[in-house]
N, C-alpha and C positions, 0 to 999 in steps of 0.2 A: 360203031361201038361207042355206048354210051360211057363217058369219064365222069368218075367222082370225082366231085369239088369238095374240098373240105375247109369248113371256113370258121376263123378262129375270131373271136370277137376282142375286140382290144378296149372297150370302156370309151367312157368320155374323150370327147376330140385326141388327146393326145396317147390318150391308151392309159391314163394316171389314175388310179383307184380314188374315188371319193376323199377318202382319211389324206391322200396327198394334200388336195388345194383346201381342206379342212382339218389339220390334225387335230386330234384328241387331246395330246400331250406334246408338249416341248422337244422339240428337235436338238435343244442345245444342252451337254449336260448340265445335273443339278445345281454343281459349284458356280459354275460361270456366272448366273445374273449376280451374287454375292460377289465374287472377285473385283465385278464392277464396279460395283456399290463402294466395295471398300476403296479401291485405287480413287474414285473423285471425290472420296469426304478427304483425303488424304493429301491429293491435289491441291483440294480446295484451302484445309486448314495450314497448308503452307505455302500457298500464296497468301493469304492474311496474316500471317503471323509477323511479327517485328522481329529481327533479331534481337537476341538478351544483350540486357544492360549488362555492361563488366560493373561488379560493386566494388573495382578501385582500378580508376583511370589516371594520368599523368597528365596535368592540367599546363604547367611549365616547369622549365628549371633554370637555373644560373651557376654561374662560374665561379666559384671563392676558393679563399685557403682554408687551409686546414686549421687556424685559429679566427676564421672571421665570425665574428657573433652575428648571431638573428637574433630578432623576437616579431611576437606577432601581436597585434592591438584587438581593444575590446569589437573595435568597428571595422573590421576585416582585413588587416593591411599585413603584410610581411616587411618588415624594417630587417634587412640583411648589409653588415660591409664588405663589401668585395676590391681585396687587395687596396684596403685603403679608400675604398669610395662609399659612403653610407647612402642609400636609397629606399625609398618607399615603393612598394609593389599591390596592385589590387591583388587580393587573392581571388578573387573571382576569374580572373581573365588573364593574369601576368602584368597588366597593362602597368606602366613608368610613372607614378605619381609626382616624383619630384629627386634630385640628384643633392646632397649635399658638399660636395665635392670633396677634398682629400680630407682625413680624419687621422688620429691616429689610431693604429688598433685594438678596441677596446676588449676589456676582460668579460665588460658582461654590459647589454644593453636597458637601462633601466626606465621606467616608463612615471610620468607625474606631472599631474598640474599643465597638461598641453606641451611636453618637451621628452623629449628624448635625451635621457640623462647619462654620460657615456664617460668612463672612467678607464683609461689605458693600462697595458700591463705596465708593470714596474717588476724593479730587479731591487733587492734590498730594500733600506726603509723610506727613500724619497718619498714623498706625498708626491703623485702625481697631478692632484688636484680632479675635477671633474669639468667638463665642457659640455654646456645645454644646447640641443638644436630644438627646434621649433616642430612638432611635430604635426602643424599646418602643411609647413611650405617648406621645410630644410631647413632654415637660414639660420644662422647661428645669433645666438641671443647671450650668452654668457660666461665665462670662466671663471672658477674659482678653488682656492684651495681647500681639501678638506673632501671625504666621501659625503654627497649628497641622498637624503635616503625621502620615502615616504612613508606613513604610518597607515596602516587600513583603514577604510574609512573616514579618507580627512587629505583634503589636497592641497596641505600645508608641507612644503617642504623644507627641510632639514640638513643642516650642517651640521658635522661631527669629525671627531679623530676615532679610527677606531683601535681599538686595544686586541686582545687574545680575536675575536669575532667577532665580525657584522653580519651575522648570515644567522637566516633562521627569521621568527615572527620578532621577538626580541634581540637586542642589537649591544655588544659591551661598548660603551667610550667611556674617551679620556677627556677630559678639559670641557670649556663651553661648546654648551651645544646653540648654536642660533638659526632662528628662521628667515629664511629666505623670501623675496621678493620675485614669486617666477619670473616677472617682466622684465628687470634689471639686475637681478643677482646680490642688489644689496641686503646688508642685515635688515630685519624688521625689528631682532630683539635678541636678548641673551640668555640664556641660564646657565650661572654655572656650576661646572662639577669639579672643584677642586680635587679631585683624586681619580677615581674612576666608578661607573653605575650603569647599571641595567637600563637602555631605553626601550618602550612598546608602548601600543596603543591600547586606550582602557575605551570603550565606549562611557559617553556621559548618561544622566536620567534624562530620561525623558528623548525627547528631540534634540538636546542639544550640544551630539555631536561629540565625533571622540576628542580625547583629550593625551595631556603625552605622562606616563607613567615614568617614574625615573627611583630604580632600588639603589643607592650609592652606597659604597660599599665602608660607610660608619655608620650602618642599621639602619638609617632613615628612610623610609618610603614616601615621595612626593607626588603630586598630583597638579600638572601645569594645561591654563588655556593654552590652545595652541593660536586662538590668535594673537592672544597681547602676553602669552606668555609669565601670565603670574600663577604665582603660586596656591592653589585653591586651598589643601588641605596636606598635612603631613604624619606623620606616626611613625613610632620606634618601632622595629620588626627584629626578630631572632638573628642572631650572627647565624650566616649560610654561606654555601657556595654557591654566592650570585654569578649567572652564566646567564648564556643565550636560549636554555631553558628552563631557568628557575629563576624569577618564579613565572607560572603563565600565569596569563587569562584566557576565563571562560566563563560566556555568558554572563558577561559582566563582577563576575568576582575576580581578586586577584587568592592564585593558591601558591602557596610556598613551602617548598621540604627545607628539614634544619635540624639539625642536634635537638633531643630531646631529651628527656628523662627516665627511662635510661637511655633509651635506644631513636633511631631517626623518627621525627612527625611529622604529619602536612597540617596546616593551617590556611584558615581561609580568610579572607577579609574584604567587606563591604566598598566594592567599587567608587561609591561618593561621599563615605564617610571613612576611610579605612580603618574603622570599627571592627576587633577581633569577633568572625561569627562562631569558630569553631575550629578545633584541633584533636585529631585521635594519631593515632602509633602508627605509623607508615608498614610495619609487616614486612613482607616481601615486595615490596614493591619501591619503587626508583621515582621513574619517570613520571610526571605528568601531561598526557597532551589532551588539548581539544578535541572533541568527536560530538561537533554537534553543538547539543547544549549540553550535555553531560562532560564531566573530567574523564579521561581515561585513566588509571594508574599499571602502570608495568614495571614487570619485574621477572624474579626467578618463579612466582608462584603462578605465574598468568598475567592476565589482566581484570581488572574490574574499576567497573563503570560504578561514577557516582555523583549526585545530585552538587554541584559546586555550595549551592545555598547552605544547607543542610548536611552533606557529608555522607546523607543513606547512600545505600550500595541498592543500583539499582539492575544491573547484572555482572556475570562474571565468567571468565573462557580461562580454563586453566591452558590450553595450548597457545594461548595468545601472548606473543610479546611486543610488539607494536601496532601504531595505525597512522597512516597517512590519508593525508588529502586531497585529491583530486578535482578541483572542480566541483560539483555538488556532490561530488563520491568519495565514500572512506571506503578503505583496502585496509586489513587484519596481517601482520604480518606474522611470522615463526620466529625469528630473530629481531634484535634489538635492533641492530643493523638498519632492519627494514631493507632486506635481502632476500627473503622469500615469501613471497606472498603468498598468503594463502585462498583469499576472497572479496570481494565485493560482500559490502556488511551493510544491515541497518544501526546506526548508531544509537537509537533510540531501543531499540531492544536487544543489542547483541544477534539477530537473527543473520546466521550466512544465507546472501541471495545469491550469489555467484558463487561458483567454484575456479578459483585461478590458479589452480596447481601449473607450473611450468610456464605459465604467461607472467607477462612483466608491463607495468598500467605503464601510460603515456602521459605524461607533464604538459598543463596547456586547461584551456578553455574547456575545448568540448563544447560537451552541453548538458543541459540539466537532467537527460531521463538514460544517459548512457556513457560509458568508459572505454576507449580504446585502449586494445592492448597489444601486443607484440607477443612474439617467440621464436626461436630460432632451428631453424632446420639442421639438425648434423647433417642430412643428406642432401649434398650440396652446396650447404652456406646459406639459405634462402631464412629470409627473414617471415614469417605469416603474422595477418593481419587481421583482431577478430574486433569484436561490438560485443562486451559486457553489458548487460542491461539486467536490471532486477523485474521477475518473472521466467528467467530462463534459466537453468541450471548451470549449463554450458553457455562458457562464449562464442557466439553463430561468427564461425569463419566469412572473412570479406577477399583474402585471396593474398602471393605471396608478392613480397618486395625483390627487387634482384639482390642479387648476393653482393655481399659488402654494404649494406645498409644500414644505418643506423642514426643516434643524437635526431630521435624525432619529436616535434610537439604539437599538439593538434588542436586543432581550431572548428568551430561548428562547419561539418560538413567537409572539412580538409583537413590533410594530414604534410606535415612539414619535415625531411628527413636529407641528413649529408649519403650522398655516396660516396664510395669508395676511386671515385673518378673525378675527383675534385668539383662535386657539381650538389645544389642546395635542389633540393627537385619536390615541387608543391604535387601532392595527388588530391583528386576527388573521394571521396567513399558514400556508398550509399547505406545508411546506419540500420537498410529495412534488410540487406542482405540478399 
């Protein structure tokens, strides 16, 4: 009997249809070669990447009391006393410049003429006198009676008594004023003030150099070299109330408020001649400050800006009532106070560049194209930390301080501030954000 075979053909050696060991189309689905793709650019840009710079790091800190004064120098130094020890500190690094060993502890660290000028608390009216350290090497160079002061622009130093204030651009004393010798402490020269006057710096013409302005208060306006101390030029000036801000200068005029006819005026008078330029009716307005090259006047009615020379009014902010200085930056304030601030301004036009509702600027150096500021966190206590700069409306956050921070001053590229832990503590910032 013959048997059927029945024979089934299976393909290429292993029985695999063509399209197997050639397919058409992708065996994997569509997403997969993408998923790939994405995970190694992914991979890749984070193994290259750096981690981010914090834009505010803690550089060092030290240990003080709770009355030890700092300050910090043109050329990068932290001068801090700690419990009686006065020291120099690189601010770049922390690193120990030099110790001047026990001190006592001063009210306030004052800087001039290469010395470190340091005057102690006092209780009632003792003259505690002032002691100069060298602000080379430490070492003490000299003591003497009497607040040591300097004048802007002039690194002539200054003995005086003071009377109501010495604080401010302008300074009240009593009795002779004489110049110092920074290298020995002795007199170089006298002027006296038999009663009591207004001292400040007047810039001289030309090149040469400020000079020491002196209002005494039986109307006389003086005009003395500061190196030998004589007398250049003088002039009768309206009965006022000579203070630590009346009268200023600016831009080489001097301006003065005073009783007028009927009502208050300012007047202005020619820094090397003190030739009356000009006198109109004060209005609503008080104060005089610097802003720049222009006077500022404030008052109940605002502020306006106006040419010292001349007296034109060259802008005006009715919500404005003060301005301070910062470093190459004026801040507009709401109050006279100089209690709430309102901006970062151009002086030159009145223009608000910054808005600083709720920040509070920082005292110090800086630098010339930006303003540190502060604010405080209700939530938590935390201090933040921003960079004012004109071209940006808002101050660009740099990041918060710990809680309990505060008494900070700032220095190009560092920021100087006490904690709350008895500790003076230097930060880094980076002003790019």
């Amino acid at each position: 009997m013959q048997s059927n075979t029945v024979i089934i053909d299976l393909g290429l050696e292993r029985g695999e249809p063509d399209s197997y060991d050639s397919p058409q189309r992708s065996t994997f689905p569509g997403w997969f070669p993408a998923a790939v793709l994405t995970t190694l650019i992914l991979l890749t840009a984070g193994a290259s990447m750096a981690p981010a710079k914090a834009a505010l790091t803690e550089v060092f800190s030290l240990s003080v009391g709770p009355a030890d004064a700092y300050a910090l120098t043109e050329d990068g130094r932290l001068l801090a006393q700690s419990f009686g020890m006065l020291s120099a500190y690189d601010l770049d690094n922390g690193a120990t410049q030099w110790e001047a060993g026990q001190t006592a502890p001063a009210f306030r660290l004052r800087l001039g003429s290469g010395l470190v000028l340091m005057r102690p608390w006092t209780v009632g009216s003792r003259d505690p006198g002032t002691t100069a350290i060298s602000l080379a090497d430490g070492t003490r160079q000299w003591r003497r009676s009497g607040n040591v002061v300097t004048l802007a622009g002039s690194p002539t130093l200054l003995a005086a008594s003071p009377t109501r204030s010495m604080g401010g651009v302008a300074r009240r004393v009593q009795g002779p004023v004489e110049a110092i010798d920074p290298v020995t402490g002795r007199t170089r020269w006298t002027v006296d003030v038999p009663s009591s006057a207004v001292l400040t710096g007047l810039p001289g013409p030309g090149d040469s150099g400020t000079r020491m302005l002196l209002v005494h208060d039986n109307r006389t306006m003086a005009v003395h070299d500061l190196v030998t101390g004589e007398r250049l030029v003088t002039a009768a000036v309206p009965p006022a109330d000579y203070d630590p801000t009346n009268p200023a200068v600016v831009d080489g005029v001097v301006l003065l408020r005073h009783p007028g006819r009927p009502d208050m005026e300012f007047s202005a008078y020619d820094g090397t001649t003190l030739r009356n330029l000009w006198s109109q009716p004060a209005g609503g307005y008080y104060d005089i400050e610097a802003c720049g090259v222009l006077a500022c006047l404030s008052g109940p009615d605002g502020m306006r800006a106006i040419d010292p020379a001349t007296g034109d009014v060259r802008w005006t902010n009715p919500g404005w009532r003060g301005i301070q200085q910062y470093g190459k930056s004026f801040v507009a304030y709401g109050t006279a106070e100089n209690t709430q601030p309102l901006g970062l301004i151009d002086p030159d036009t009145g223009q608000l560049q910054v808005d600083l509702t709720g920040w509070r600027p920082i005292y110090g150096a800086g630098s010339e194209d930006h303003l540190l500021v502060t604010r405080s966190e209700s939530d938590g206590g935390r201090t933040m930390v921003a960079v004012a700069r004109p071209g940006e409306v808002q101050p660009r956050l740099l990041g918060p301080l710990p809680a309990g921070t505060g008494d900070c001053q700032a220095a190009p590229e560092r920021l100087v501030c006490r904690s709350m832990y008895g500790q003076l503590v230097v930060w880094a910032y980076d002003r790019k954000g």
